[in-house]
C-alpha positions, 0 to 999 in steps of 0.5 A: 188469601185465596187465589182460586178463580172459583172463590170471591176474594174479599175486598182486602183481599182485593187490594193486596192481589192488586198492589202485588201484581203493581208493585212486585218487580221482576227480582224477588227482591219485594221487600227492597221494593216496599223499603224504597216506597218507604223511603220515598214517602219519608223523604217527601214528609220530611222535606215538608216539615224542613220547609214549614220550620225554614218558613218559621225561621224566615218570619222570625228573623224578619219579625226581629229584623223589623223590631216588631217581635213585641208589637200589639198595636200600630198607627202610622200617618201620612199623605199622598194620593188615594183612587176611587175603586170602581167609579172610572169613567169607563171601563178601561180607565184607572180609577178617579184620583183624589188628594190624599190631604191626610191619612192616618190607620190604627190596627190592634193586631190582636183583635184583629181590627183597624181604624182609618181616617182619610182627609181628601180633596179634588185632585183632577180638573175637569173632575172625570168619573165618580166617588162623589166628585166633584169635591168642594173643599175637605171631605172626611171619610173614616172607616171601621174594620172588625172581625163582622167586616168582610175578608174584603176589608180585613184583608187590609189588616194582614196586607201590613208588612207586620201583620203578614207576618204575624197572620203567616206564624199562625196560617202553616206557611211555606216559603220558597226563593226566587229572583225578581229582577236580579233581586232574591226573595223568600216569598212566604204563602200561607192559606188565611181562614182555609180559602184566602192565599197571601204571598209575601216578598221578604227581601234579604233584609226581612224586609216584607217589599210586597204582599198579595192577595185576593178578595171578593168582588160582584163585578170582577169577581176574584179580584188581585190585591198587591201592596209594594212597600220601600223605603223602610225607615226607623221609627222609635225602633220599629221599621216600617215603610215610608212609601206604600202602593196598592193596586186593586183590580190592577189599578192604584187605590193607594199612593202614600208617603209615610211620615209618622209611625207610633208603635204599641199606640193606644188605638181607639176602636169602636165596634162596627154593626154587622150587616143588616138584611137589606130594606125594600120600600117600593112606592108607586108612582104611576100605573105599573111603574115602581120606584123601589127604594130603601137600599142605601139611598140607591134604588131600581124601579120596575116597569110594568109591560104586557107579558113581562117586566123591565128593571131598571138598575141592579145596585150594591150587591148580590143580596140587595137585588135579590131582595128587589127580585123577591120584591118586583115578582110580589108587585108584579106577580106572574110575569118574567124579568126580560131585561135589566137596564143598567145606567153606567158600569160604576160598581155601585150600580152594577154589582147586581148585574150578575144575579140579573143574569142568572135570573135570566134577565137580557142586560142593556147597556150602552156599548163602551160596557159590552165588551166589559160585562162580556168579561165580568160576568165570565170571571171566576167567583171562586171565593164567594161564589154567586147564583151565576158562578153556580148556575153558569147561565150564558149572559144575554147582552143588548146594547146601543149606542145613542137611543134604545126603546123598549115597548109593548106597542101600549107602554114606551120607555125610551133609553137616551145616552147622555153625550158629553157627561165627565161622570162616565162616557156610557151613561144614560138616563131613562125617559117616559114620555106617556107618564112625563117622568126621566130616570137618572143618577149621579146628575144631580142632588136635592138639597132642602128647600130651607138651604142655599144652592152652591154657587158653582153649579156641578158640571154632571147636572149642567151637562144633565140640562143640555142633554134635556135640552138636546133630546126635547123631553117634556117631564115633570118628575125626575126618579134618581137611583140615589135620593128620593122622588124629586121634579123638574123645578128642584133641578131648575133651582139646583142648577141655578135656573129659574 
C-alpha cells in the first residue's frame, strides 16, 4: 500500500489509511487493539441471542403455565360494558357507553381469524353522542375478522393474552424486566408484520396482565391500544382471564366480565370480502349543487360559487374523499376546493378531514372542534401514512360559533350550530335559503312510507325542529349525510307532526 503524496490510493486503500490513523493506539501493541474491538462486538452479539433465547424461555414457561401449549382455537363469552370509539359528544369526552347485554369472541389462531357476537342495549339516559343511539331495545352487531381485514381489526386477535404469546415465538422477541408499582414483569416486544410493536406484561406467574399496541386511525393517527386482563380463572385447564379492559385512544372500548371459556372449540367463520373501491353516485339536485352519495350511505355535496367550490362533509376514510375529489373537480371542472365544512367531529364524518387538508382546502368547524383538529391533524401517521403526513401542508382552520355564511354575493349558504343537540355539542346543519334546502346528519331517518312511526320520537330529531323553529328556516328539501334525498313532510310525519 502506497503512501506516497504523489499516488492516489485506491478507495480500500483509503479505508485502511483511515482505520489505522483511528484506531492505532499510542503503544504498538495494534493487535491487542483489534482483539478488544473483537471482543466488544462479540459480547454485543452474544448478549443479543442470550436475550432472544431468555424472550423464548419466558413465553414457553408462560404458554405452559396457561396451559395453552396445545391451543388452536378459542371462544370465550361474557357481559359488561362496550363504548362507542369515536362518536363522544365532543372532543374531550369519553366515548358513549352501551350495555354489554352479551358477548361472545371465537378466534382460530391459526388462520388468523376471529368471530364476534355483541348483544347491546341503551346504557345512558339522556343518550349523549353517537353509535346509533338512542337504541330501542336489543341490537346485534356481529363482526368478522380475517387475513383481508386490516391491522386495525387483526390487532384484536394478537392483543389476546394466547395469542401474544403465540404471535411473540413467531415475530424474534426480546424481553426485559422492570417494576410497575412495586409488582415485576417480564415485558415481551416484538415487531408484527415488520412495522407494528406489541409489548406484552408477563407477571411471575406467566400470566400476560397487559398488552400494547398501536393501530392506524384518519383522525388520530397512531392510535395506543391497551388491554389490562386480571383475575385469571381455570377453564377446562386453560387459564384465561375473567376481567378484560381495553382503552383505544385512551378511552375505554371494552369493560367485560368473563364467565365461560371453551378451548379448541369448533369456531364458525365465514370469510369476509375484501374491500371494494369506494362508489361515487352524484345526483343533481339544483343549479350547481351536487348531492354525492354512494359511500356507505354517508355522503358530501359540492356547492358550486363563482371561482371556487365549497364541500360539505368529508366522510369514512382517506380513499372515500379522494374519490369525491376526483369526483367534484369532473362536475365542476376548473375551479379549487377553498373550504371544506364539516358537521361534527364524529370519526365517521371526519376521517376525510386530513386529505381536504392536503388538498388545501380551509376546514370549518364549529369551535369546540378547533383546538382538536388543531391537534389531529399535526399527529403522527406513521404506520399508514397519508397525502397529509406526506406532503405536511399547514391546515387552515375557520370556525364559529353560532352562524357562519359563505357566499359569492350571488349564491349564500349559511352554516347554523344546532343549540342544545345531546348527539354532539358542536354540530350544525347547512341552510340554502335561495334553493329552500337544509343539510343535516344523525337527526333523523327515513322510514317507508308503508311502516309506522315509533311512538317515541328520537330526542336528536325533537331537538333538530326546535332549531328550525328558532332559526325560522323556510325548506322544502332536506340533504342527510346518511340516507337519501328526503322533505320536509317526511320529518313532519317522522317527528309525530302533521
Amino acid at each position: 500500500m502506497s503512501l506516497d503524496p504523489a499516488v492516489k490510493p485506491s478507495w480500500k486503500s483509503q479505508l485502511e489509511i483511515r482505520y489505522i490513523h483511528l484506531f492505532r493506539p499510542r503503544s504498538k501493541n495494534f493487535t491487542t487493539m483489534k482483539k478488544s474491538i473483537f471482543l466488544i462486538v462479540s459480547l454485543a452479539v452474544t448478549s443479543f441471542c442470550l436475550n432472544a433465547q431468555d424472550a423464548q424461555t419466558v413465553i414457553n414457561n408462560a404458554v405452559k403455565s396457561l396451559g395453552a401449549s396445545d391451543l388452536k382455537t378459542l371462544e370465550y363469552s361474557g357481559s359488561g360494558y362496550v363504548f362507542s370509539f369515536g362518536q363522544n359528544p365532543n372532543p374531550n369526552m369519553p366515548w358513549p357507553k352501551f350495555n354489554a347485554k352479551s358477548y361472545t369472541k371465537g378466534i382460530n389462531y391459526e388462520s388468523g381469524a376471529s368471530t364476534q357476537r355483541l348483544v347491546r342495549t341503551q346504557a345512558e339516559n339522556p343518550p349523549r353522542g353517537g353509535g346509533m343511539q338512542p337504541l330501542i331495545g336489543e341490537q346485534t352487531q356481529n363482526q368478522m375478522i380475517d387475513s383481508n381485514s386490516p391491522w386495525t381489526g387483526r390487532a384484536q386477535i394478537w392483543i389476546t393474552p394466547h395469542g401474544f404469546l403465540k404471535a411473540a415465538l413467531s415475530n424474534k422477541p426480546t424481553v426485559k424486566s422492570t417494576k410497575v408499582g412495586g409488582k415485576k414483569f417480564n415485558v415481551v416486544s416484538f415487531t408484527a408484520e415488520n412495522k407494528y410493536k406489541l409489548n406484552g406484561y408477563l407477571n411471575e406467574q406467566g400470566e400476560v396482565e397487559k398488552v400494547e399496541t398501536w393501530v392506524d386511525n384518519a383522525v388520530l393517527g397512531d392510535v395506543p391500544v391497551e388491554v389490562n386482563y386480571s383475575e385469571y380463572k381455570d377453564f377446562n385447564g386453560l387459564k384465561f382471564p375473567t376481567r378484560i379492559l381495553q382503552k383505544d385512544g385512551g378511552h375505554p372500548v371494552y369493560v367485560l366480565t368473563i364467565t365461560e371459556v371453551k378451548p379448541n372449540a369448533e369456531v364458525t367463520l365465514q370469510p369476509s370480502t375484501p374491500a371494494a373501491a369506494p362508489v361515487v353516485a352524484p345526483e343533481k339536485v339544483a343549479e350547481g349543487i351536487h348531492y354525492v352519495a354512494g359511500g356507505g350511505a354517508t355522503a358530501s355535496i359540492a356547492v358550486e360559487f363563482a371561482d371556487f367550490v365549497t364541500v360539505l362533509e368529508a366522510p369514512l376514510s382517506e380513499v372515500r374523499s379522494l374519490a369525491v375529489i376526483d369526483e367534484v373537480k369532473k362536475l365542476i371542472p376548473n375551479k379549487p376546493i377553498k373550504y371544506l365544512v364539516n358537521t361534527h367531529h364524529h370519526f365517521d364524518h371526519s376521517s376525510g378531514l386530513r386529505t381536504y387538508v392536503a388538498e388545501g382546502a380551509i376546514i370549518v368547524t364549529h369551535d369546540v372542534n378547533k383546538a382538536f383538529y388543531q391537534k389531529t391533524f399535526k399527529a403522527p401517521h406513521t404506520l399508514n401514512p397519508d397525502k397529509l403526513e406526506l406532503s405536511k401542508k399547514k391546515p387552515m382552520i375557520e370556525s364559529f360559533t353560532d352562524k357562519k355564511t359563505i357566499t359569492d354575493g350571488t349564491r349564500t349558504i349559511e352554516l347554523h350550530h344546532i343549540a342544545g343537540n345531546l348527539h354532539n355539542d358542536g354540530i350544525i346543519m347547512i341552510y340554502f335559503p335561495k334553493e329552500k334546502m337544509i343539510a343535516v346528519c344523525d337527526m333523523f331517518a327515513r322510514i317507508p312510507a308503508d311502516q309506522p312511526v315509533p311512538e317515541k320520537t328520537s330526542p336528536f330529531t325533537l331537538n333538530l325542529l326546535e332549531n328550525i323553529d328558532r332559526l325560522k328556516l323556510d325548506f322544502d328539501v332536506i340533504l342527510p349525510f346518511h340516507g337519501t334525498v328526503s322533505n320536509k313532510a317526511e320529518l313532519m310525519r317522522v317527528a309525530g307532526r302533521k
